[in-house]
KOLFI-565450 format. One record per residue (C-alpha): residue number from 1; x, y, z. Coordinates in Angstrom, 2 decimals. Layout:
N
   k    east   north      up
 NUM       X       Y       Z
...
! end
This chain:
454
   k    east   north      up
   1  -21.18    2.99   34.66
   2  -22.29   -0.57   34.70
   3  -25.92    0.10   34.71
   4  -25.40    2.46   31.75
   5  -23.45   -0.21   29.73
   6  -26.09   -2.87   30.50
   7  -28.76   -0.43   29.27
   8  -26.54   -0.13   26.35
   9  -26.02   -3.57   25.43
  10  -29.80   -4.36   25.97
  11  -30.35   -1.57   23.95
  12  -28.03   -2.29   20.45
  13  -29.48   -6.41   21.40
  14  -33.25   -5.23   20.88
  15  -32.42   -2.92   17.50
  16  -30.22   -6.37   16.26
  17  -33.35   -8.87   16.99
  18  -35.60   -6.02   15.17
  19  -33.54   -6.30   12.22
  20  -32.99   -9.59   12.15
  21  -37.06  -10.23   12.44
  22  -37.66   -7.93   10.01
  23  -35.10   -9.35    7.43
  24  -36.91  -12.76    7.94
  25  -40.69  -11.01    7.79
  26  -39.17   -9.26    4.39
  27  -37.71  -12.90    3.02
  28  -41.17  -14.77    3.61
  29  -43.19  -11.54    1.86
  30  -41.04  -11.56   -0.84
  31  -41.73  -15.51   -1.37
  32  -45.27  -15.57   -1.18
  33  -45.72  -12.72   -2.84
  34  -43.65  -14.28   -5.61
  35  -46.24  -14.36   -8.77
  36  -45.67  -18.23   -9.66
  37  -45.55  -19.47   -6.07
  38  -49.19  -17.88   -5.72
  39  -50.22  -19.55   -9.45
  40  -49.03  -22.99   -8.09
  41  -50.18  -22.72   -4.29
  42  -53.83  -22.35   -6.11
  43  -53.20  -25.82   -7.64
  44  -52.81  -28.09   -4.64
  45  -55.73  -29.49   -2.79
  46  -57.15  -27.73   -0.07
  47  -54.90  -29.73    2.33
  48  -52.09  -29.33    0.97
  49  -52.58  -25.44    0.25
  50  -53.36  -25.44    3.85
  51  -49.86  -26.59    4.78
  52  -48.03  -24.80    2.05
  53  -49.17  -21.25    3.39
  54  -48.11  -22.30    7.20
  55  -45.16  -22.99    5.52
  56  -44.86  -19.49    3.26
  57  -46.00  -17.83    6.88
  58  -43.38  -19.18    9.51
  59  -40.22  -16.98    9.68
  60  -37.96  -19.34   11.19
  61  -35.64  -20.58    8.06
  62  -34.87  -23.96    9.12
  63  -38.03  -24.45   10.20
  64  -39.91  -22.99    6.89
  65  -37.61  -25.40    5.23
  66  -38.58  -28.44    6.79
  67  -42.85  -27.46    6.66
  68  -41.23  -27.84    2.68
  69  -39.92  -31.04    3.01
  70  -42.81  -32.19    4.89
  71  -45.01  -31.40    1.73
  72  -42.56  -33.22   -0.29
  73  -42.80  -35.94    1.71
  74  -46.93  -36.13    1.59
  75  -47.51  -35.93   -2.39
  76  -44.39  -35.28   -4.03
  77  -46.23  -35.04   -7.88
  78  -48.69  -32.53   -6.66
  79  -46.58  -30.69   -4.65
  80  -43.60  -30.47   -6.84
  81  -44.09  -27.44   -9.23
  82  -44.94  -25.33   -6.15
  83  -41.57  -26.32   -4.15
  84  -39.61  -25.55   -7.22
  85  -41.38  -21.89   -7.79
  86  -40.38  -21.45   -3.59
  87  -37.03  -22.44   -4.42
  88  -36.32  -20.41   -7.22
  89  -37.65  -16.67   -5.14
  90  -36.18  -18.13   -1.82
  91  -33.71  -15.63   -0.59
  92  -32.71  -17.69    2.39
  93  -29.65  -19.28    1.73
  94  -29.85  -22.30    4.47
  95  -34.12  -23.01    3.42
  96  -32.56  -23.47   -0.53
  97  -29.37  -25.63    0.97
  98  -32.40  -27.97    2.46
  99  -35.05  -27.63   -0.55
 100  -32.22  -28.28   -2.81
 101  -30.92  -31.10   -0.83
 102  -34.13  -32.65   -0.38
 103  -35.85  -31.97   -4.27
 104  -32.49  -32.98   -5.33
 105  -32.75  -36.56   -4.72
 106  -36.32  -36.50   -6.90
 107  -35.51  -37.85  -10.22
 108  -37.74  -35.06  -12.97
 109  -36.26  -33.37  -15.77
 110  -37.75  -30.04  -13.99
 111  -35.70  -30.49  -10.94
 112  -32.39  -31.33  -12.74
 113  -33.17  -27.78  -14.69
 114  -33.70  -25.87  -11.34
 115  -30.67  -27.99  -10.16
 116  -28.71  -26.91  -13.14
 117  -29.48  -23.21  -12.14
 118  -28.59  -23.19   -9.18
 119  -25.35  -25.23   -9.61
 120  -24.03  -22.17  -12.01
 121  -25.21  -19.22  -10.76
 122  -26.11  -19.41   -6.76
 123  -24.94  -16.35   -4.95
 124  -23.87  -19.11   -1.82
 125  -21.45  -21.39   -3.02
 126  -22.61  -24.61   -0.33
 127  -26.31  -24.04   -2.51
 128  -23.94  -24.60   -5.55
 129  -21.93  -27.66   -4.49
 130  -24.93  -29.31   -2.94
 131  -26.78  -28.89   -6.51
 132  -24.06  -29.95   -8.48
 133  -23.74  -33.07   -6.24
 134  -27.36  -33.71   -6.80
 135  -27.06  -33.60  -10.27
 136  -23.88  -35.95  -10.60
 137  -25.78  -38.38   -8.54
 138  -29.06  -38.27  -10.76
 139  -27.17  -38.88  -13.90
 140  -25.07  -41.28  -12.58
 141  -28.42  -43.06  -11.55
 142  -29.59  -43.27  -14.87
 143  -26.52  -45.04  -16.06
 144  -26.38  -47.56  -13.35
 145  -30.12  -48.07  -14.46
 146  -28.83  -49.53  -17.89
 147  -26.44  -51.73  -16.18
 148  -29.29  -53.13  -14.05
 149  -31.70  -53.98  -17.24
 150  -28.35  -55.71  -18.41
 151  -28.07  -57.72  -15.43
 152  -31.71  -58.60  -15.15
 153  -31.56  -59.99  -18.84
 154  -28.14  -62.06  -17.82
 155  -30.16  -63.20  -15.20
 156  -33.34  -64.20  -17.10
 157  -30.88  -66.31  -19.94
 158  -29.42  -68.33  -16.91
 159  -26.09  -66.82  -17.81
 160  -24.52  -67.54  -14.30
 161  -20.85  -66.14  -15.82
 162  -22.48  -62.70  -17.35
 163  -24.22  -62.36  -13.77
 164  -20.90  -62.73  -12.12
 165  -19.39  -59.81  -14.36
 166  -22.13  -57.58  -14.47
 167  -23.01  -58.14  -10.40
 168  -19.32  -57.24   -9.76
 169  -19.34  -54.11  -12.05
 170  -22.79  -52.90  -10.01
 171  -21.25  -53.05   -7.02
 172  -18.52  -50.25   -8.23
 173  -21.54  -48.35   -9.54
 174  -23.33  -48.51   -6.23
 175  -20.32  -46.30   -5.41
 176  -19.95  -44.53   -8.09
 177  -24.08  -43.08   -7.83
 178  -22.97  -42.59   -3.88
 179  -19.64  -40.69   -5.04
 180  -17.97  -42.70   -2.42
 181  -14.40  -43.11   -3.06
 182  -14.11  -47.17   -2.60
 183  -11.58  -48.96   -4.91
 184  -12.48  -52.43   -5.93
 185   -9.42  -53.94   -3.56
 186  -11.03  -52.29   -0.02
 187  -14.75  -54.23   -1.18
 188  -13.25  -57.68   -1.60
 189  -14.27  -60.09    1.53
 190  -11.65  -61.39    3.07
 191  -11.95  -65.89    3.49
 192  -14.21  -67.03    6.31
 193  -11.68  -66.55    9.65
 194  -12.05  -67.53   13.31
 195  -11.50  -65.85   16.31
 196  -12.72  -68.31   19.05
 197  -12.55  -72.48   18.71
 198  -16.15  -74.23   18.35
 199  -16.20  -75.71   21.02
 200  -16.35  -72.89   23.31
 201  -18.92  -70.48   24.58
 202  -18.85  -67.60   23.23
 203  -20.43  -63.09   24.59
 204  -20.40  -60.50   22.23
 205  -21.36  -57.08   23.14
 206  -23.48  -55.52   20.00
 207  -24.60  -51.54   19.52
 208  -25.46  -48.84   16.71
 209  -25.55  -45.41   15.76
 210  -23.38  -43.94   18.79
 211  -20.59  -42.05   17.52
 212  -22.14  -38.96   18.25
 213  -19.73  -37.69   20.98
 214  -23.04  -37.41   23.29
 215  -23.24  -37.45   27.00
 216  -25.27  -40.32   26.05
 217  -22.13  -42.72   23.93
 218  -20.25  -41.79   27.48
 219  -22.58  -43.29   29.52
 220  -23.23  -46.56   27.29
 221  -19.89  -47.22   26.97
 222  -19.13  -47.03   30.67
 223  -21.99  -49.52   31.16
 224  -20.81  -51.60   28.57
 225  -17.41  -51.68   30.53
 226  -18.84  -52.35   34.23
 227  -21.01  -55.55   32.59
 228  -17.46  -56.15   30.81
 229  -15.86  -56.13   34.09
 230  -18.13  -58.68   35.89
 231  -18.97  -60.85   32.87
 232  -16.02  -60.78   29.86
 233  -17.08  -60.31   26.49
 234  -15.05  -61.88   23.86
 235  -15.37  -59.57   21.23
 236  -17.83  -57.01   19.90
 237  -20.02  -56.33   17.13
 238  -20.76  -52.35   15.57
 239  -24.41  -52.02   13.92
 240  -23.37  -48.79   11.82
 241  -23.95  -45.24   12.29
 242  -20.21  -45.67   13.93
 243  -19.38  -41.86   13.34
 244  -21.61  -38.67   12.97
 245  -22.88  -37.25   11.05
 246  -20.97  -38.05    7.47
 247  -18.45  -40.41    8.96
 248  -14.28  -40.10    8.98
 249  -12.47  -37.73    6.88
 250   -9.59  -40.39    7.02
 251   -7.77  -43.02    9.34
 252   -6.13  -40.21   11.29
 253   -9.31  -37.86   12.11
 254   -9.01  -37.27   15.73
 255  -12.24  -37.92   16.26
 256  -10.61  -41.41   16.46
 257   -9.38  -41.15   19.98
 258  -12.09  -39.19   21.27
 259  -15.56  -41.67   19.97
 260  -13.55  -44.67   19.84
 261  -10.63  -45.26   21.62
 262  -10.93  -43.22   24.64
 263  -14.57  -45.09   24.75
 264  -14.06  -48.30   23.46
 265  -10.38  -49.50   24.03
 266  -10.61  -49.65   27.86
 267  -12.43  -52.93   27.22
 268   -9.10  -54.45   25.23
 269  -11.20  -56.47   23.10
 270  -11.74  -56.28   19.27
 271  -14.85  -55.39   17.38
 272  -15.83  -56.01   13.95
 273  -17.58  -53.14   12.85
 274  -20.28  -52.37    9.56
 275  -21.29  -49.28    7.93
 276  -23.97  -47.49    8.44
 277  -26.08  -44.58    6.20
 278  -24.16  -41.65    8.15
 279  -20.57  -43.77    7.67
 280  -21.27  -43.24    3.55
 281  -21.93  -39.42    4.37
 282  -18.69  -38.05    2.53
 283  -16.61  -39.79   -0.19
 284  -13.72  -41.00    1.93
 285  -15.36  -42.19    5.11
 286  -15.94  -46.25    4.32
 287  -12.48  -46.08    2.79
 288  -11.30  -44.32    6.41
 289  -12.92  -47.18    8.61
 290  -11.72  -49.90    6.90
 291   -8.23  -48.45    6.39
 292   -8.22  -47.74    9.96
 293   -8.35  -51.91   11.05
 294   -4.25  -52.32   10.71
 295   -3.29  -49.51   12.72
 296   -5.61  -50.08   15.70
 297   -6.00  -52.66   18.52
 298   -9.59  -52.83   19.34
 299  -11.58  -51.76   15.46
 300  -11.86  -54.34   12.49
 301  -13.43  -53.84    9.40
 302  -11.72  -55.74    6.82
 303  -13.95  -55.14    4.11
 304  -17.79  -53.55    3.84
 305  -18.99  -57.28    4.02
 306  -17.18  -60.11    5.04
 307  -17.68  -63.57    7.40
 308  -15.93  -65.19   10.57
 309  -16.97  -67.38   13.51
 310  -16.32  -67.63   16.93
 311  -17.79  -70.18   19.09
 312  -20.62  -72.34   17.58
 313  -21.74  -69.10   15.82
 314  -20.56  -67.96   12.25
 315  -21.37  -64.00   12.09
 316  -22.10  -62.48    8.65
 317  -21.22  -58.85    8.43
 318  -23.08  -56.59    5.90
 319  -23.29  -53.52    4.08
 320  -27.07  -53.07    4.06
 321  -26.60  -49.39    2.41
 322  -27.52  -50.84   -0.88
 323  -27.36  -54.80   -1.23
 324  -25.52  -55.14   -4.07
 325  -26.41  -58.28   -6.36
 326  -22.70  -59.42   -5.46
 327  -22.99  -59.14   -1.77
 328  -26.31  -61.51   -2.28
 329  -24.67  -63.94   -4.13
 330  -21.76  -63.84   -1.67
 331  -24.11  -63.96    1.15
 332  -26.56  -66.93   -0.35
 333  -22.94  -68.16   -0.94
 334  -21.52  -68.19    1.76
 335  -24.81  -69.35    3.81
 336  -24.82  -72.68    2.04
 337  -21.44  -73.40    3.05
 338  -22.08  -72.41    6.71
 339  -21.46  -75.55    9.17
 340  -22.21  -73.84   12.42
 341  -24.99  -74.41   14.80
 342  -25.86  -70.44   15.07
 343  -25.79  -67.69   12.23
 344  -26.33  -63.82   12.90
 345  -26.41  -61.71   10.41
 346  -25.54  -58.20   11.34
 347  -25.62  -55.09    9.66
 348  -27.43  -51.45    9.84
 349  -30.72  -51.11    8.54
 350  -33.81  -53.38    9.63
 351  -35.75  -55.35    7.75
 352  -38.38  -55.11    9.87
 353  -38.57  -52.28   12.94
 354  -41.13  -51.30   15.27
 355  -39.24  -47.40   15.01
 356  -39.37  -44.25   12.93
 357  -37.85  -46.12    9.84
 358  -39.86  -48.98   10.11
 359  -39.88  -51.64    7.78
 360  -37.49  -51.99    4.59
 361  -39.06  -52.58    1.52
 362  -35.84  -53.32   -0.95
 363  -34.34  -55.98    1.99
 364  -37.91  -57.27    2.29
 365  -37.91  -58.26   -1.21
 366  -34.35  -58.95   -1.48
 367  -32.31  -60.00    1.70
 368  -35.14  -61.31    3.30
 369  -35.82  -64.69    0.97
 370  -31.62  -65.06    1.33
 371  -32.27  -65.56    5.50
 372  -35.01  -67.87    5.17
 373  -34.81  -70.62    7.17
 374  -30.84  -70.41    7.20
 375  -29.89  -67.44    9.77
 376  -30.88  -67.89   13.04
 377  -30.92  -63.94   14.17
 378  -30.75  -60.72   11.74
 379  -29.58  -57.85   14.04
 380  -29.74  -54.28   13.11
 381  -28.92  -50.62   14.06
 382  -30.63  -47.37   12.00
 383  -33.89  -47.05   14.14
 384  -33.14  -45.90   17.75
 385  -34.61  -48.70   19.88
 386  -34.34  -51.68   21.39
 387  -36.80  -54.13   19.66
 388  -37.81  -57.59   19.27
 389  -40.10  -58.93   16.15
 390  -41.37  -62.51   15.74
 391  -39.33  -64.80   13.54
 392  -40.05  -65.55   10.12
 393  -39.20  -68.36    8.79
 394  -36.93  -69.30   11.44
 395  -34.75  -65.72   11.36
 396  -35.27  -63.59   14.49
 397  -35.15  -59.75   14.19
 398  -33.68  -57.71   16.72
 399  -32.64  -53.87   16.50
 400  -30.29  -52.21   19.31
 401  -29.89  -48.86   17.80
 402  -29.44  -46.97   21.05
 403  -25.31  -46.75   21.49
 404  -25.58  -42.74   21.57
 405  -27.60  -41.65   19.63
 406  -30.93  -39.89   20.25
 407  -34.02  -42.33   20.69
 408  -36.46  -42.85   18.94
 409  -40.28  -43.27   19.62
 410  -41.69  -46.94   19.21
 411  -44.60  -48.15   17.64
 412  -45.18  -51.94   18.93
 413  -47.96  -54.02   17.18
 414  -49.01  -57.55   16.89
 415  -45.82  -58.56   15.85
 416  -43.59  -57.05   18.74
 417  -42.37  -59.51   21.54
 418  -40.40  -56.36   22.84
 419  -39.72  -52.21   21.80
 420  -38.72  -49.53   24.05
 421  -36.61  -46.44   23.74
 422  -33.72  -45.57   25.55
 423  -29.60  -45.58   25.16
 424  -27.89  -48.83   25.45
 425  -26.64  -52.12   24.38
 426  -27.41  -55.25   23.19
 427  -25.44  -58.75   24.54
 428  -25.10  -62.08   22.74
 429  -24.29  -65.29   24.20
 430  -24.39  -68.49   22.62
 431  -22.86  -72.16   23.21
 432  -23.96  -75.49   21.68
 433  -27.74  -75.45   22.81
 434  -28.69  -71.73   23.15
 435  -27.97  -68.17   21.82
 436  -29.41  -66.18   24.25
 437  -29.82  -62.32   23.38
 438  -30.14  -59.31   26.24
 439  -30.90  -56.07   25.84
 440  -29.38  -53.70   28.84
 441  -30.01  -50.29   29.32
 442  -27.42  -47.01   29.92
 443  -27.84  -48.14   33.90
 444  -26.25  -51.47   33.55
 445  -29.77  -53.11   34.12
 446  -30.92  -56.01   32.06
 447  -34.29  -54.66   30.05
 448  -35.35  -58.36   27.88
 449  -33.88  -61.62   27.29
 450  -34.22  -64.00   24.91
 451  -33.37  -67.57   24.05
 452  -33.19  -69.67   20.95
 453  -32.98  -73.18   21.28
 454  -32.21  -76.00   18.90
! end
């Protein structure tokens, strides 16, 4: 009987992948063969044409999808009208959830139509939601746009009061464009506190994008704790990217105990945590992590940006999602007033990286002149690496996005003093005459150390 039933079940398995192949041989014929996808694959450039019919060929609907994006991605104007005409004959319901997520972040009247569409009418309701998000957020956009010009005239009339108003009211908007669900209370910093006198030394343990519930978060944090039991830290630091892959539901997901406490609270210290671009991926999560702070022992996040020091450091947390024009004015702020002998700067995503991401053109132009010559060390998450970049200006960047999270690939060039990929975690140490900063790998090993001296 057994040989029988395995003959059997081999037998219904071979019809099943037959039909299932042929269903996805029938969906990519009945794409390209689609009249106005041919018209508009004839348009591209030969390049382009050449990817676009890999992409109408390949069967696989994830992967057809992302050959999609990828032309996107190259020449978005050229390739626009074609994506739209594959969208609109793509029976695949999970390719249109990624074409519409990804053409629905392209600001053009023709994609809000197809969004439009597809928001009423979609025979898969996630397709539906996803569009209808897409179009809250573009027309949201263009309001917050109008606010901006507003601000940017304040600004040019020197009217420091209408600045002050309009900054605060484009920080709810940054929200409101996001459809994050953060009341004005839960943004306000708290007053500069300490957590460690002056006058002593003070070790910080520092790491990013790890709340994956990997193999790889387990073994960092158990490294973490065996350098934690021969050399204390004090405290720690989070880099953002603290939960995958859209962040808490609330203050009582379980995933709570099982990526942070069970992980993180054997060390019995407290860290002070930021937000990264996977902690704003549903409407409650920053609201979740910072609501979280009273009711645990080891997480803090008292607001999305906020100050303390310990030691001769003072530590300036950020919300680098989008740097609103108050958090920059509370930064420059707060800056100026700073006393202590070391400043880091701490946040999620790098001004300048040596990884996937690479280098950040908005915080370039706008958190970058804010540093100058006033923070000593600007340390990151968001690319998966360890890396080290010459100073500018005095500020020193460093990125230790390895706490769980898959690596990345590095590309070092003139610039790098250090990059290399692989899980970890970075360790600060600072006392009146150095701040010394270690990167040390999943085994426990020490990879690169650094000192600034002053």
């Amino acid at each position: 009987m057994r040989p029988r039933f395995s003959f059997a079940l081999l037998f219904l398995l071979s019809v099943n992948i037959y039909i299932l192949t042929s269903s996805c041989v029938e969906a990519v014929q009945s794409t390209s063969s689609n009249p106005q996808v041919q018209v508009e694959l004839a348009k591209l450039s030969a390049p382009l044409a050449e990817q676009a019919r890999v992409m109408l060929a390949e069967t696989d609907d994830r992967k057809r999808a992302q050959l999609a994006i990828g032309i996107l991605r190259k020449d978005a104007n050229a390739s626009l009208d074609f994506l739209l005409a594959v969208l609109s004959s793509e029976p695949s319901a999970s390719a249109r959830l990624a074409l519409v997520d990804t053409l629905g972040r392209y600001p053009n009247p023709k994609v809000r139509e197809q969004l439009a569409k597809f928001a009423s009418s979609d025979s898969d309701v996630r397709v539906s939601l996803l569009a209808i998000e897409r179009l809250r957020a573009q027309w949201m956009q263009e309001t917050r746009d109008l606010l901006n010009k507003r601000l940017e005239a304040a600004r040019r009339a020197h009217d420091e009061a209408a600045v002050a108003r309009l900054a605060a009211e484009q920080e709810r908007w940054i929200s409101v464009v996001r459809g994050t669900m953060l009341p004005a209370f839960l943004r306000t910093p708290p007053a500069l506190f300490s957590i460690k006198p002056e006058s002593q030394t003070v070790r910080v343990v520092a790491f990013g994008d790890y709340g994956t519930g990997s193999a790889a978060q387990k073994q960092t944090s158990a490294a973490i704790l065996e350098v934690h039991k021969k050399t204390p830290f004090d405290f720690g630091i989070t880099l953002g990217d603290n939960f995958y892959t859209t962040g808490m539901s609330s203050p009582n997901d379980p995933r709570w105990k099982t990526q942070w406490e069970d992980l993180y609270e054997p060390l019995k210290i407290k860290f002070y945590a930021t937000l990264g671009n996977h902690d704003w991926g549903q409407s409650d999560s920053p609201a979740a992590e910072i609501l979280y702070s009273p009711s645990s022992p080891s997480w803090r996040m008292p607001s999305p940006y906020y100050t303390f020091t310990a030691g001769p450091v003072q530590f300036f947390a950020l919300d680098t999602n989008e740097i609103s024009e108050a958090q920059l004015m509370w930064l420059d702020g707060e800056l100026k007033k700073s006393t202590m002998k070391w400043k880091i700067v701490y946040g999620h995503h790098p001004i300048y990286s040596d990884g996937e991401h690479g280098d950040d053109r908005v915080l370039i132009e706008k958190l970058l002149p804010v540093l100058k010559n006033r923070a000593d060390i600007y340390l990151v998450g968001h690319d998966h690496i360890f890396n080290h970049i010459k100073p500018e200006a005095g500020v020193h960047f460093f990125v230790a996005g390895v706490g769980g999270a898959n690596v990345y690939k590095v590309k070092p060039i003139d610039r790098t003093l250090f990059a290399q990929s692989i899980n970890g975690f970075a360790s600060l140490e600072a006392n009146s005459a150095t701040l010394t900063v270690r990167f040390i790998g999943v085994d426990s090993k020490q990879l690169y150390e650094y000192s600034l001296r002053k």
